[in-house]
C-alpha positions as CSV (number, residue, x, y, z in Angstrom):
1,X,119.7,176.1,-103.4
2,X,121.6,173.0,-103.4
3,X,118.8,170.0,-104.2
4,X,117.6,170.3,-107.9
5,X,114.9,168.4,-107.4
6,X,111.2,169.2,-107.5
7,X,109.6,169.6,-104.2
8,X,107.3,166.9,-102.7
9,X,104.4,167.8,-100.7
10,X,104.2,167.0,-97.2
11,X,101.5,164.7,-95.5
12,X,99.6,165.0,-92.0
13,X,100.9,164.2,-89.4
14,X,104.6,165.0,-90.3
15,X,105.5,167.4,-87.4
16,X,106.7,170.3,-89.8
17,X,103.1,171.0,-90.6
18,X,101.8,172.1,-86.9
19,X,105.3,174.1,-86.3
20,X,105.1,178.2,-86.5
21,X,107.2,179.0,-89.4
22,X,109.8,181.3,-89.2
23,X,109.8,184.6,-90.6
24,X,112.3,185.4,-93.5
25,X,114.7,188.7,-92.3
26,X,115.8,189.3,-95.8
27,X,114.6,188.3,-99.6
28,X,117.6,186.9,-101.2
29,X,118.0,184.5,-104.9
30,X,117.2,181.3,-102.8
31,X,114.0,182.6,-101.8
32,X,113.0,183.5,-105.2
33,X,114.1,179.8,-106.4
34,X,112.1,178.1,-103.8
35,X,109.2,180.7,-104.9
36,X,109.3,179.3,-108.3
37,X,109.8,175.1,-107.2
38,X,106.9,175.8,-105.0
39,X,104.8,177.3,-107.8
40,X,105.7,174.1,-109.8
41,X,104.9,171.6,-107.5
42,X,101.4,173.6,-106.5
43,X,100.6,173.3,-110.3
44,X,101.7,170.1,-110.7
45,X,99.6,168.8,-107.7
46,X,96.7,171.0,-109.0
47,X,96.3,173.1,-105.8
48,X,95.5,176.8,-105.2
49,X,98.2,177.3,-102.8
50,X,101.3,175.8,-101.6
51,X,103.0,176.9,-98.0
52,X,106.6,176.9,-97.0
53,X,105.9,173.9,-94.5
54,X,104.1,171.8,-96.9
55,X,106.9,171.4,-98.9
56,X,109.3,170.6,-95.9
57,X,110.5,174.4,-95.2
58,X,110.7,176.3,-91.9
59,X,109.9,179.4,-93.8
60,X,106.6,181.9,-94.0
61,X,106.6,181.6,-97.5
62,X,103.8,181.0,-99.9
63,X,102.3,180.5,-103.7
64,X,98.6,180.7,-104.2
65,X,97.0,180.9,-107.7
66,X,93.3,180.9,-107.8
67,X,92.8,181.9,-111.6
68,X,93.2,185.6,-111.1
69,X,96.9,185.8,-110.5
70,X,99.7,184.2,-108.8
71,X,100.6,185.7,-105.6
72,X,104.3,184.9,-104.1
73,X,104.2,186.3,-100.9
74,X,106.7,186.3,-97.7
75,X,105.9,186.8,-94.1
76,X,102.2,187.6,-94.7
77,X,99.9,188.9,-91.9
78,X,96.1,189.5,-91.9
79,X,95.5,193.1,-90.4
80,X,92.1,193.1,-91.0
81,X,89.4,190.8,-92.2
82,X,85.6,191.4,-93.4
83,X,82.4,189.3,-93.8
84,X,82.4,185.6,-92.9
85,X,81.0,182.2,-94.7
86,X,81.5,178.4,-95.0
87,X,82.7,176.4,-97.9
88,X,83.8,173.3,-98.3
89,X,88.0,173.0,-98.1
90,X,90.6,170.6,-99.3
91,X,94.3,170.5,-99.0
92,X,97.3,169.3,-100.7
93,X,98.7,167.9,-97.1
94,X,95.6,166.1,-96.0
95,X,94.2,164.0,-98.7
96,X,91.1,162.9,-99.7
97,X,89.3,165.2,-96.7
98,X,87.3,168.0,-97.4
99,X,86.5,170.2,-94.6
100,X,83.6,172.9,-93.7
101,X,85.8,176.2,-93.0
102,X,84.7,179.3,-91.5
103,X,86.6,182.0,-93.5
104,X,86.1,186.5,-94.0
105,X,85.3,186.9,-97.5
106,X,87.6,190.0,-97.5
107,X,91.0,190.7,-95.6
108,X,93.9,192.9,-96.4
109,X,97.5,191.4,-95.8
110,X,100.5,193.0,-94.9
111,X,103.5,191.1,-96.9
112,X,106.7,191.0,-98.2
113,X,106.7,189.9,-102.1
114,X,109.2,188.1,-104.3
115,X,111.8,191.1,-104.7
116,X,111.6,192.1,-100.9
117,X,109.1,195.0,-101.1
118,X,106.7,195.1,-98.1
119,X,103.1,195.3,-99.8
120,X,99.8,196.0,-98.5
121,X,96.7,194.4,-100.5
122,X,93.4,194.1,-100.1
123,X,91.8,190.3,-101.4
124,X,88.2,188.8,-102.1
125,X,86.2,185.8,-102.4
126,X,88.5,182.5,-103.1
127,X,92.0,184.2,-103.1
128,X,91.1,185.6,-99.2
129,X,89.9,182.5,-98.7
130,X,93.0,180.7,-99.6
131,X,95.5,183.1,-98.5
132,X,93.6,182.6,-94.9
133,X,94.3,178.6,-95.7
134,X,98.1,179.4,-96.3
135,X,98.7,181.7,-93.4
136,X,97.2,178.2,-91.4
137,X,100.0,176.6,-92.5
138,X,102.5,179.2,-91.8
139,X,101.3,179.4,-88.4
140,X,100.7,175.0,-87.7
141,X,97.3,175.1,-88.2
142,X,95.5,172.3,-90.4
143,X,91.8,172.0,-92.2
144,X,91.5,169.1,-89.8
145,X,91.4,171.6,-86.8
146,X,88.0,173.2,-87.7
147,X,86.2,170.1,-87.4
148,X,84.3,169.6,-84.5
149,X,86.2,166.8,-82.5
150,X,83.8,163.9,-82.4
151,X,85.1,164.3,-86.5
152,X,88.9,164.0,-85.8
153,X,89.7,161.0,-87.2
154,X,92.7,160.6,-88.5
155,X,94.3,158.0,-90.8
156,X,97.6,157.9,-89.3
């Protein structure tokens, strides 16, 4: 990667945040590298997770660390989810809201991981919760968008 410099998280309503990332064909040393400046920058901010378009990257790429183990993971996709409730949601990209989300309590994800093994895993509780936040991303979608729209106001 040419830029040495620590990522910056991006703000609503920069455009790259409601775009469809694009998948990654193949896992190379760049990937890993923007894996690990991601990593930084989520731990820096003190988030959870951290998805490619957040930090200004066309890519389905994401960090999440919850306390029970950082996850890299590449081109993720939820084949099956379990069990629903509500909590209460921030996110790095949207400050200062917190937002009521619907979100399964179980799924298993289909993904590539940091060496370019394709991986199949089954997650609970919070780290479901925020992968399901970091596949949004991935695929445009915002906290914002599960409010009910007399609450869509936006400070722009």
């Amino acid at each position: 990667m040419k830029n040495d410099l620590p990522f910056s998280i991006i703000k609503q309503p920069a455009a790259v945040l409601r775009k469809k990332a694009r998948r990654i064909k193949r896992v190379t040393d760049e990937h890993r590298l923007i894996l690990e400046k991601m990593v930084a920058a989520m731990k820096k901010s003190k988030g959870m997770g951290l998805a490619g378009p957040q930090v200004g990257l066309d890519l389905q790429i994401a960090v999440v660390d919850t306390g029970e183990g950082l996850l890299k993971i590449i081109n993720p996709s939820i084949v099956k989810k379990d069990g629903y409730d509500t909590m209460d949601e921030a996110c790095l990209s949207v400050p200062n809201a917190l937002v009521r989300v619907k979100r399964s309590g179980r799924i298993t994800v289909k993904y590539t991981d940091e060496w370019g093994k394709q991986a199949t895993r089954i997650f609970v509780g919070l780290t479901a919760k925020a992968i399901q936040h970091e596949v949004d991303h991935l695929n445009g979608r915002l906290i914002v968008d599960y409010q009910p729209w007399y609450k869509r106001i936006f400070k722009q």
